[in-house]
C-alpha positions as CSV (number, residue, x, y, z in Angstrom):
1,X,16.0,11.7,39.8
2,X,12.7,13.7,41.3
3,X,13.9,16.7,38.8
4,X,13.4,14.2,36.0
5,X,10.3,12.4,37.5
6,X,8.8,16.0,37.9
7,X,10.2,16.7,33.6
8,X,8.7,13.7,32.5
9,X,5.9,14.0,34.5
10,X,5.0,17.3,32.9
11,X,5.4,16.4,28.8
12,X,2.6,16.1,26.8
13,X,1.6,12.7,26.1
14,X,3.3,13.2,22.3
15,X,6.8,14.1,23.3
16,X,6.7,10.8,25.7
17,X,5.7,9.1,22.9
18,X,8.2,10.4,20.5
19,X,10.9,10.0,23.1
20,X,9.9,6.3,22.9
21,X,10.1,5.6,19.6
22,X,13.0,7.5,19.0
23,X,15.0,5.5,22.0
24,X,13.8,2.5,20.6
25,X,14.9,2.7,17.2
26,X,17.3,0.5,15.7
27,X,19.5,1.2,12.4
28,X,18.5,5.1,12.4
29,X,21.0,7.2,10.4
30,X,22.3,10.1,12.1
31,X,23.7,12.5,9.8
32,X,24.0,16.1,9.1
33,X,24.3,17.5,5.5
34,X,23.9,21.2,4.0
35,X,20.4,20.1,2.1
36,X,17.4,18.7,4.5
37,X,15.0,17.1,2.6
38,X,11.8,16.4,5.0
39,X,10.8,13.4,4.4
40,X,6.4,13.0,5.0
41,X,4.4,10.3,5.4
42,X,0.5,11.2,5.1
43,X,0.0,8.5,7.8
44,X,1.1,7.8,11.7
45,X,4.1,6.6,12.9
46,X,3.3,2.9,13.1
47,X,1.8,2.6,9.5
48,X,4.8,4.7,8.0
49,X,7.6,3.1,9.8
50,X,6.2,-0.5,8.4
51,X,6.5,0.9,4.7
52,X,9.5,-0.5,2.9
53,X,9.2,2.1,0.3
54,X,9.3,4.9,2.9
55,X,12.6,3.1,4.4
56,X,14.2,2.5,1.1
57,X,14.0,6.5,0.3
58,X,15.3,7.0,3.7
59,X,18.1,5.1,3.2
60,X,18.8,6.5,-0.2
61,X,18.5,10.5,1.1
62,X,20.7,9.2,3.3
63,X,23.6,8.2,1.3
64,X,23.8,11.1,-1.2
65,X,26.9,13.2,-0.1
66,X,25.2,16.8,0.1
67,X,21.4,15.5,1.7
68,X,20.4,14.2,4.6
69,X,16.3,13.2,5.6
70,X,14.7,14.2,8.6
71,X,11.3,12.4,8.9
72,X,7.8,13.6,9.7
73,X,4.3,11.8,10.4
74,X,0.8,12.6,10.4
75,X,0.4,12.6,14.3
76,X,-1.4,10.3,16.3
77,X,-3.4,12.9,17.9
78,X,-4.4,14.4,14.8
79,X,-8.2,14.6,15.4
80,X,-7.9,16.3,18.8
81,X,-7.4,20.1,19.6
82,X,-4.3,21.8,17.9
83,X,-3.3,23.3,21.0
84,X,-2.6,20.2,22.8
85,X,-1.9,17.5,20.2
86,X,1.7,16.9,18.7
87,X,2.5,19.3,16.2
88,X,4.2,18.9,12.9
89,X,7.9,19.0,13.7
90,X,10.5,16.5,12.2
91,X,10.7,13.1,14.0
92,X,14.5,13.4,13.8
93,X,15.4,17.4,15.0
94,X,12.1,19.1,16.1
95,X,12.0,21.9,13.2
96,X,9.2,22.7,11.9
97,X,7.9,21.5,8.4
98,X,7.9,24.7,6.7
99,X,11.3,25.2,7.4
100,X,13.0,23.1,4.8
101,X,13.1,23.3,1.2
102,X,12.2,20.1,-0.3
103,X,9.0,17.7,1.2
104,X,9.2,14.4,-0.2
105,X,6.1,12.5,0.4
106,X,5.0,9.0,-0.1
107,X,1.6,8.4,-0.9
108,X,0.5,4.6,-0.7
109,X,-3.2,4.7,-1.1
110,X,-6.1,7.2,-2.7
111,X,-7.5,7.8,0.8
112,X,-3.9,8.8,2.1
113,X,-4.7,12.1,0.4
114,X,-6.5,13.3,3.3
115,X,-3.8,12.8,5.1
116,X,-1.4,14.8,2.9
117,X,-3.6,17.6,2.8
118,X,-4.0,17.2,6.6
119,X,-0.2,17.3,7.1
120,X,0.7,19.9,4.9
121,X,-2.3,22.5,6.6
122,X,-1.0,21.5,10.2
123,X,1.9,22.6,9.3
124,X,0.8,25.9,8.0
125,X,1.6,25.0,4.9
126,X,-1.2,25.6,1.9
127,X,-2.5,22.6,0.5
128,X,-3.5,23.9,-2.6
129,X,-0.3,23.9,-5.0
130,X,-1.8,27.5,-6.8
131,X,-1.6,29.2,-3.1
132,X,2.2,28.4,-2.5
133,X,4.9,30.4,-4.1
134,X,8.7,30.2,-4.3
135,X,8.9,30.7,-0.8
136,X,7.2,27.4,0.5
137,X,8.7,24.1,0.6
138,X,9.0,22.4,-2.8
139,X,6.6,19.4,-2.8
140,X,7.7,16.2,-3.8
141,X,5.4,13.0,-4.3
142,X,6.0,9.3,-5.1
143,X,5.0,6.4,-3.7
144,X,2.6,3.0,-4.8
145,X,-0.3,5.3,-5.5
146,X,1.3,7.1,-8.5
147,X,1.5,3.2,-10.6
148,X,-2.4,3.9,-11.0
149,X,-3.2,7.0,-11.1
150,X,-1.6,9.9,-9.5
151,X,-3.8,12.9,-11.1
152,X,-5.6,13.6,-7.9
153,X,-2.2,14.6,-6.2
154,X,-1.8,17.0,-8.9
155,X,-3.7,19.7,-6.7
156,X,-1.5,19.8,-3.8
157,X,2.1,19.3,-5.4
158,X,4.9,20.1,-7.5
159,X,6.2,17.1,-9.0
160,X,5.5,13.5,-9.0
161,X,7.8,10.5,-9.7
162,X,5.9,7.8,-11.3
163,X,6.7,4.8,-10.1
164,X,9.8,3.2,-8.9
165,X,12.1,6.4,-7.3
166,X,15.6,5.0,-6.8
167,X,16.9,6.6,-9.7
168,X,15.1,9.6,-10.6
169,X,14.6,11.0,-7.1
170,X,18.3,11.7,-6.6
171,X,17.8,13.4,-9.9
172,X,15.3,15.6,-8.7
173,X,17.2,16.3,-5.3
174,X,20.1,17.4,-7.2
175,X,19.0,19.8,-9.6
176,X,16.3,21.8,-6.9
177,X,19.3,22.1,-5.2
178,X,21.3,24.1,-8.1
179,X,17.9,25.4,-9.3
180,X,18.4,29.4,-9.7
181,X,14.3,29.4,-9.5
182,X,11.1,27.3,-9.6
183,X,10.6,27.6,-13.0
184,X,13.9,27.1,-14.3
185,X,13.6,23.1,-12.2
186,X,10.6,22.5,-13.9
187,X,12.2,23.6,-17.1
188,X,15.4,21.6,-16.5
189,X,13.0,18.3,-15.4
190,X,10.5,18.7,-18.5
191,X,12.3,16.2,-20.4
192,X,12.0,13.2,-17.9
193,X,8.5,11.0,-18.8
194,X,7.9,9.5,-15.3
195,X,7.9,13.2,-13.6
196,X,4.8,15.0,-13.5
197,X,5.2,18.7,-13.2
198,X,1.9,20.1,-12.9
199,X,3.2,23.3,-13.8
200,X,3.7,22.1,-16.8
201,X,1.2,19.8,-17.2
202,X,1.5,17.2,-20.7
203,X,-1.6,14.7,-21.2
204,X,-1.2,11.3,-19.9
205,X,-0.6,9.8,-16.2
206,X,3.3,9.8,-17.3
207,X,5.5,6.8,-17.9
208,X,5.9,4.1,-14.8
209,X,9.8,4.5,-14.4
210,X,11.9,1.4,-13.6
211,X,14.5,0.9,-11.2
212,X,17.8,-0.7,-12.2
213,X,17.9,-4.4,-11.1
214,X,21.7,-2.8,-9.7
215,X,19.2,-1.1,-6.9
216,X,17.0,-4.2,-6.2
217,X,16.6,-5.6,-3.4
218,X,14.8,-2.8,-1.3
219,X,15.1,-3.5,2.6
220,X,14.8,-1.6,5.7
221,X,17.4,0.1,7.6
222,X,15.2,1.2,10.7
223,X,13.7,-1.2,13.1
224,X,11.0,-0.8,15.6
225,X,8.9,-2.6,18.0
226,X,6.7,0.4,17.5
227,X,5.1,-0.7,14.0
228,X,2.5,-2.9,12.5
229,X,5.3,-5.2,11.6
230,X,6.7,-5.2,15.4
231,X,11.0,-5.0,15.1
232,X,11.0,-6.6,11.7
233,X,13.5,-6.5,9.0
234,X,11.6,-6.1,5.6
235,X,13.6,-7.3,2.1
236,X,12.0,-7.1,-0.9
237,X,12.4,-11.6,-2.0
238,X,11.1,-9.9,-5.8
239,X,9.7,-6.8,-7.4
240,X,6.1,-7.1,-9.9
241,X,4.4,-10.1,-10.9
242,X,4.3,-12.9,-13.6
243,X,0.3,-13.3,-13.5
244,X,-2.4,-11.6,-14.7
245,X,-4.8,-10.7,-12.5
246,X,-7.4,-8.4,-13.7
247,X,-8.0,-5.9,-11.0
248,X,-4.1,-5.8,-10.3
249,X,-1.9,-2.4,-10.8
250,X,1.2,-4.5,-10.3
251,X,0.2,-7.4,-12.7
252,X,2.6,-9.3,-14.7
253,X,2.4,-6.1,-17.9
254,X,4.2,-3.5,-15.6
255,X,7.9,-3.0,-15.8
256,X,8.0,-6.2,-17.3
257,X,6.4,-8.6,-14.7
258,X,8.4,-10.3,-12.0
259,X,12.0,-9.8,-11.1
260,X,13.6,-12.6,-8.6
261,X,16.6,-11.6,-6.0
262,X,18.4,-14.7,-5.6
263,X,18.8,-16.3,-2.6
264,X,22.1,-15.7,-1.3
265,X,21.3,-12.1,-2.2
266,X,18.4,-12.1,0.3
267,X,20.3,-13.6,2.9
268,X,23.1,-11.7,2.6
269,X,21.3,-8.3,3.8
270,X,19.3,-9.8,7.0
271,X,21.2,-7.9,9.8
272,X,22.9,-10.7,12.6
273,X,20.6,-9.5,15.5
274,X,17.2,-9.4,13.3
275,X,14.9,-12.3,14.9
276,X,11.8,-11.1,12.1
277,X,12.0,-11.3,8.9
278,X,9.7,-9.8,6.4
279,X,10.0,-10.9,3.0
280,X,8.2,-8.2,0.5
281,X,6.5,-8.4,-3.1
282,X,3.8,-8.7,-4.7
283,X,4.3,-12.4,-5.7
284,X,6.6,-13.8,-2.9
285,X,5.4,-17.6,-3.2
286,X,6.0,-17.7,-6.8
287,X,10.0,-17.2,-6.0
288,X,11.6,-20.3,-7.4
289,X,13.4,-20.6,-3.8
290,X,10.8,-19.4,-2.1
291,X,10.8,-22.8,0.3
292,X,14.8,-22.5,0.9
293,X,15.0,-19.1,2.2
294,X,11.7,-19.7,4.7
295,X,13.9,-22.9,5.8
296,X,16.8,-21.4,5.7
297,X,15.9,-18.3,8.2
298,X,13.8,-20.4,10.3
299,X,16.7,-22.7,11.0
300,X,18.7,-19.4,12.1
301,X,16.0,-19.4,14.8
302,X,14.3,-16.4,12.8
303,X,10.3,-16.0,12.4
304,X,9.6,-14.9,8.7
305,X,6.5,-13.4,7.6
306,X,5.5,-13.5,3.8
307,X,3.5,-10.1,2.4
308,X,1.8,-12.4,-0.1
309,X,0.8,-16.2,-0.4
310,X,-0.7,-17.7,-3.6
311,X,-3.2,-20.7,-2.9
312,X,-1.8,-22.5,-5.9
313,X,2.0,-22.9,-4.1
314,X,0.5,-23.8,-0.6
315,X,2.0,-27.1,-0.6
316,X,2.9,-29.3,2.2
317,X,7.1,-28.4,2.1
318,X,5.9,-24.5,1.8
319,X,3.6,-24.5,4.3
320,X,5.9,-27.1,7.2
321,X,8.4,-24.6,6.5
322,X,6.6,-22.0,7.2
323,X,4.6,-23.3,10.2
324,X,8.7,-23.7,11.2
325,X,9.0,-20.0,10.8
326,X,6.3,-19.3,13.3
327,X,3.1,-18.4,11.7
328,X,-0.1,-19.4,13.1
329,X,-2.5,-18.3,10.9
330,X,-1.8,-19.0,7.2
331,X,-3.0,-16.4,5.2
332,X,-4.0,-16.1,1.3
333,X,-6.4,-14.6,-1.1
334,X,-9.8,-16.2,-2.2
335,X,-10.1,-13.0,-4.2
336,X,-14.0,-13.5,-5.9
337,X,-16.7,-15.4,-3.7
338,X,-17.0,-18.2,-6.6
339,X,-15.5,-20.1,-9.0
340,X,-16.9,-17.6,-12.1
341,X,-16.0,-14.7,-10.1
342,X,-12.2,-15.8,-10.2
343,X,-12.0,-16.9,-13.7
344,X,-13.0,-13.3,-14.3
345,X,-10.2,-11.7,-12.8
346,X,-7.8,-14.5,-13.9
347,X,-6.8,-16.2,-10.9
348,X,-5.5,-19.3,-10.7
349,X,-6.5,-20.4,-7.6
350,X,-9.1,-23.4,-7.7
351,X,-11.2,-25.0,-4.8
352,X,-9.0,-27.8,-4.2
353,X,-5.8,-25.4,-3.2
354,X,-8.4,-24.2,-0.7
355,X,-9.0,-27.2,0.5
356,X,-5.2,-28.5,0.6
357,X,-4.1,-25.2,2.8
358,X,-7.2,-26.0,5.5
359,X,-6.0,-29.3,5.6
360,X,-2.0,-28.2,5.7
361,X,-3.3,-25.6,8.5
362,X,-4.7,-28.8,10.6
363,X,-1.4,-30.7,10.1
364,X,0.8,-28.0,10.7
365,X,-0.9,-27.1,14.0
366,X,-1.3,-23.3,13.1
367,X,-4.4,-21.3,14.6
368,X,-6.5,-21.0,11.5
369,X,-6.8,-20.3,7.6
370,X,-7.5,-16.7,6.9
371,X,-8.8,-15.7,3.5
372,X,-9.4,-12.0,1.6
373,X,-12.6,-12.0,-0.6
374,X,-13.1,-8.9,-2.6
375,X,-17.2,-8.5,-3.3
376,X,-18.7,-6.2,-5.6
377,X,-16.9,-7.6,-8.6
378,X,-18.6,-6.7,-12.0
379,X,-21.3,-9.3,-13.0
380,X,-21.3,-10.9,-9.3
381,X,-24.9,-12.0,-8.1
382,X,-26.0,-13.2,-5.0
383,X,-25.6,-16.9,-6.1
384,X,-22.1,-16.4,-6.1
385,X,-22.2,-15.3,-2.5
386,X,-24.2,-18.4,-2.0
387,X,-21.4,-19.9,-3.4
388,X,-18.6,-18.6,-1.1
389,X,-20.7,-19.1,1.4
390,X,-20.8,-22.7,0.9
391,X,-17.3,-23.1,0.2
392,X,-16.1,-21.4,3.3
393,X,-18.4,-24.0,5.5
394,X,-16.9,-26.7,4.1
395,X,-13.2,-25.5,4.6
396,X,-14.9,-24.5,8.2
397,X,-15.1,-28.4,8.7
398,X,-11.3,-29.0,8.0
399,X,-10.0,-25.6,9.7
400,X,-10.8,-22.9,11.6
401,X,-11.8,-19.7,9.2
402,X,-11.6,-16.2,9.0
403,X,-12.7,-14.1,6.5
404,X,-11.2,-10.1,5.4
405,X,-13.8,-8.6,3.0
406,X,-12.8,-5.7,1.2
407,X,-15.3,-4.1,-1.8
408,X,-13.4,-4.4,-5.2
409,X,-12.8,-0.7,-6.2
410,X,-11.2,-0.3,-10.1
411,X,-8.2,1.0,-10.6
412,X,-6.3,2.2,-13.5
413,X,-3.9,0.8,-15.5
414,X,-5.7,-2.6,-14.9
415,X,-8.2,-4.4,-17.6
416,X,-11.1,-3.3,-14.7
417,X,-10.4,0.1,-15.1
418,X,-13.8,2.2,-15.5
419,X,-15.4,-0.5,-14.2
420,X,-18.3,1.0,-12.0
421,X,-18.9,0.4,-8.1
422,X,-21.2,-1.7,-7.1
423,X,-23.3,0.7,-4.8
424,X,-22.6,1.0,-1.1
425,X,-26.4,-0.5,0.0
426,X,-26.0,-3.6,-2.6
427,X,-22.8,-3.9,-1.0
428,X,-23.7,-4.1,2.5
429,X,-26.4,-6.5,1.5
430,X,-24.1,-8.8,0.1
431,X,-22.1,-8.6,3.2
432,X,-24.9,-9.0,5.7
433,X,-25.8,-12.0,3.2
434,X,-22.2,-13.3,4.0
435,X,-22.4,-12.7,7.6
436,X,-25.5,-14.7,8.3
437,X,-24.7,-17.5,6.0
438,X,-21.4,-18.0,7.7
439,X,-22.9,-17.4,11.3
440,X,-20.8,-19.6,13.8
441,X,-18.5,-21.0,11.2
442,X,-16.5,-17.9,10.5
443,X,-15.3,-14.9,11.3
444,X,-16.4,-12.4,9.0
445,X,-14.4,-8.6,8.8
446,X,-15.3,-6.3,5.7
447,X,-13.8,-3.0,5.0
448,X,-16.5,0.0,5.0
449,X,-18.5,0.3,1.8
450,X,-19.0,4.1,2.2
451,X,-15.0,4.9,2.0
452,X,-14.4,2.2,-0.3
453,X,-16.8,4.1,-2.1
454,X,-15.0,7.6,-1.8
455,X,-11.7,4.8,-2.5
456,X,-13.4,4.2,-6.0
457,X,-13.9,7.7,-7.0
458,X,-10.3,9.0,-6.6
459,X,-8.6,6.0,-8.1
460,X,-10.9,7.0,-11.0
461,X,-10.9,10.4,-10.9
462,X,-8.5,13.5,-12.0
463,X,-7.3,16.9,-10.8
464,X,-11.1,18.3,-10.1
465,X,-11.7,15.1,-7.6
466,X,-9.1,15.7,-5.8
467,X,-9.7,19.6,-5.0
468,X,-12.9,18.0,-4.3
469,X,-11.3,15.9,-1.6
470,X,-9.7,19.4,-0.4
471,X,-13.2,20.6,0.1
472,X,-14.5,17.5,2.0
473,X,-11.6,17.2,4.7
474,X,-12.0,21.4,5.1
475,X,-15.4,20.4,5.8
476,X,-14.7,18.2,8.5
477,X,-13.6,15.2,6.8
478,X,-16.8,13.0,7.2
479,X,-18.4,10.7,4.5
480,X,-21.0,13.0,4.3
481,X,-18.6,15.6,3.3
482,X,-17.2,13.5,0.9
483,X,-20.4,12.8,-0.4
484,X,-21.7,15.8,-0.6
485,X,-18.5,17.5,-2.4
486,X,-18.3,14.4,-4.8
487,X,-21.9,14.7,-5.9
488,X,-21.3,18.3,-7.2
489,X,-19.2,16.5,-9.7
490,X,-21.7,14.0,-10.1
491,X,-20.8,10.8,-8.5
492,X,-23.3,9.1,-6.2
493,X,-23.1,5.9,-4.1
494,X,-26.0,4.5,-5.2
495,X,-24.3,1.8,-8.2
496,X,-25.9,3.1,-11.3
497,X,-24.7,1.2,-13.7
498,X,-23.8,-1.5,-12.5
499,X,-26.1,-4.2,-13.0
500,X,-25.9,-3.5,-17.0
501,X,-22.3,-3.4,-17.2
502,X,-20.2,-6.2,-18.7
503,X,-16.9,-7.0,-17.3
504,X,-14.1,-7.8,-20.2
505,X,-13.2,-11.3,-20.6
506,X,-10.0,-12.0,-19.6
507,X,-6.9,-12.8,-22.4
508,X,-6.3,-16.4,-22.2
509,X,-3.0,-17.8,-22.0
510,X,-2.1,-20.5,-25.1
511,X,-2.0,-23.3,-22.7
512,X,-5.5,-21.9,-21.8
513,X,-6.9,-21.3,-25.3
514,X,-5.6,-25.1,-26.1
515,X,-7.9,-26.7,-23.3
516,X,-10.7,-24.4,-24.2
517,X,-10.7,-26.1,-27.4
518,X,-9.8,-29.1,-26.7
519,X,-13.0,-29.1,-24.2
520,X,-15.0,-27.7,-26.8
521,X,-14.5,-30.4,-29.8
């Protein structure tokens, strides 16, 4: 017993922590098989582990006959001195990155790319695709970021599956397997239109490949009390969405809007002993049982968590049920600061649905009403801040209020594509404007408008931004690195251009167009 005291005693705070996590794990895989794919995430433990796409490729590595997956994480520690902080071994065995022959990496977000390139360097592994060979690791890279736009990855890999990976990445795993070279994979892979091969580079962001609904519903396999999402099971209740919203990569046009798992379906995957469940999607209120499998796993004695909650469905049996389920703070999206703002980006949501959940919130007894505003929206002034502002006193009257501010950035494949930023100073003032409006009757959180900025130009940007990106996190990483490496390409913070531009109008529905007319005889 002193022997071990004395071992323990003497580990670097990363292996204690690893031996944590690792002992309390539940549902992990252990499996041996000739091919070991590493499988990287570009962000820490607790972020990764809470990603039900980075679970479901786990699970599917897992059950081809020849692979198995060892993971890896960007450390903790990563900022502090690379002789002491945890190095880049997997999660699963303790090799070293660079020892296997395929890195499959999931990329959520644009400013995961520092993370990436972080990883891959730790692990003395070149960043830059053009200074591997043969010899390194061949780089793999899915994930959410690649249904906008996945060009700035280009730099730093050798393929990328666009868009949903169930099918196609057992493709991939296959033939680099049998592969007598390089080449000859990218050759054999040229035909497939959601793979990127660099290498071989064709014009266009490739084709956002589809999943079988065979494959749906995704769900975790690995549980953890050492997550964002503390020892919860995650199911995927539907994959896409039916509406429109403008700003929305997952929007009712791609892979043909919303696909439901029926309930019995859902139910039938939630593991005996799992007292969380997370349902996932992008629309999870709009399921048409939505209200029956909340009751139904509350009744089990389970707490549910919802990853999205559209104003428009908080109604009374929704929101008992879910108040039954154990939330206490009832969360949904207010999306633009006024009334104009959302008709722009085609939300449904109106002021009384608002109203209803802060009332429902008092009723039900739960903690508070918390709301996401994006600002910076094309054509917003500061009277529709006033707006919000407004608003969000009133509902402070009913309920107690939080707010999440995040600055809208544009993406691709959305009707806001190209849509400038608003400029990180008119931002802030906006914010400020917020804050003091709403002084002692909310609490007010916002996102940074300097890396929303750097958000914005990635998301928009293409092969040159992102060896840019390479140049800024060599340079320390810093927004003034960023800056500085992003204005040699000529972006700027400042929001030129945005006060002139005009937003498009949304396309109305017919049941829209009919009341617009009707309204205008």
């Amino acid at each position: 017993m002193c022997h071990l005291l004395r071992q323990l005693a003497g580990q670097p705070p990363w292996q204690k922590r690893r031996q944590d996590r690792r002992n309390s794990e539940v549902g992990r895989i252990e499996k041996d098989a000739p091919i070991r794919v590493a499988l990287a995430y570009p962000s820490p433990y607790h972020v990764a582990m809470s990603s039900l796409g980075f679970q479901t490729i786990y699970r599917l590595i897992q059950a081809l006959p020849d692979f198995c997956a060892e993971r890896f994480f960007l450390p903790d520690d990563i900022d502090e001195d690379v002789s002491t902080s945890e190095p880049i071994i997997s999660f699963d065995s303790e090799r070293r990155l660079s020892e296997y022959p395929i890195v499959a990496l999931s990329v959520a977000y644009e400013l995961e790319l520092a993370g990436l390139i972080r990883l891959l360097e730790r692990a003395k592994i070149p960043a830059l695709r053009t200074d591997r060979n043969d010899h390194h690791p061949l780089i793999v890279a899915g994930g959410p970021l690649t249904f906008s736009n996945p060009i700035p990855l280009l730099p730093f890999v050798d393929l990328v599956v666009v868009g949903e990976a169930e099918e196609l990445l057992p493709l991939v795993l296959e033939r680099a397997a049998t592969a007598p070279s390089r080449r000859a994979l990218f050759e054999t892979l040229a035909e497939q239109e959601s793979l990127l091969i660099p290498a071989l580079m064709r014009p266009g962001n490739g084709t956002v490949a589809k999943a079988c609904d065979s494959t749906l519903p995704a769900y975790s396999v690995i549980r953890t009390p050492h997550t964002e999402l503390s020892d919860m099971f995650l199911i995927e209740a539907e994959r896409g969405c039916s509406r429109g919203c403008q700003y929305c990569v997952m929007r009712r046009s791609t892979n043909g809007g919303m696909r439901i798992i029926d309930k019995q379906r859902i139910l039938s995957f939630v593991p005996e002993d799992a007292k969380k469940v997370g349902l996932v999607g992008a629309a999870v209120s709009d399921h048409p049982e939505i209200v029956d499998i909340v009751s139904t796993l509350a009744e089990q004695g389970r707490r549910v968590g919802l990853s999205s909650l559209r104003p428009d469905k908080l109604k009374e049996p929704f929101v008992k049920a879910l108040a039954m389920a154990g939330y206490k703070t009832l969360t949904t999206a207010l999306d633009g600061p006024s009334s104009r703002m959302r008709a722009l980006i085609e939300r449904r949501s109106q002021e009384h649905h608002y109203v209803q959940a802060a009332e429902l919130v008092r009723q039900t007894g739960m903690d508070r009403l918390k709301l996401y505003l994006m600002i910076g929206l094309p054509g917003e002034t500061d009277e529709d801040i006033d707006e919000c502002v407004h608003f969000v006193r009133e509902l402070s009257e009913i309920a107690p209020v939080a707010l999440g501010i995040s600055p809208f950035c544009s993406k691709r494949n959305t009707p806001l594509d190209g849509m400038p930023y608003a400029g990180i100073a008119r931002v802030q003032a906006r914010l400020e404007r917020l804050k003091r409006g709403l002084s002692g009757r909310a609490d007010v959180r916002a996102t940074s408008a300097k890396w929303a900025w750097v958000e914005q130009v990635l998301a928009q940007g293409g092969e040159a931004e992102g060896i840019a990106l390479h140049q800024a996190v060599s340079n320390g990483g810093t927004f003034s690195a960023y800056k500085r490496a992003f204005k040699l390409l000529g972006h700027s913070p400042d929001g030129k251009g945005y006060e002139s531009v005009r937003a498009p109008e949304p396309v109305l529905r017919f049941s829209q167009r009919l009341t617009t007319l009707r309204g205008s005889s």
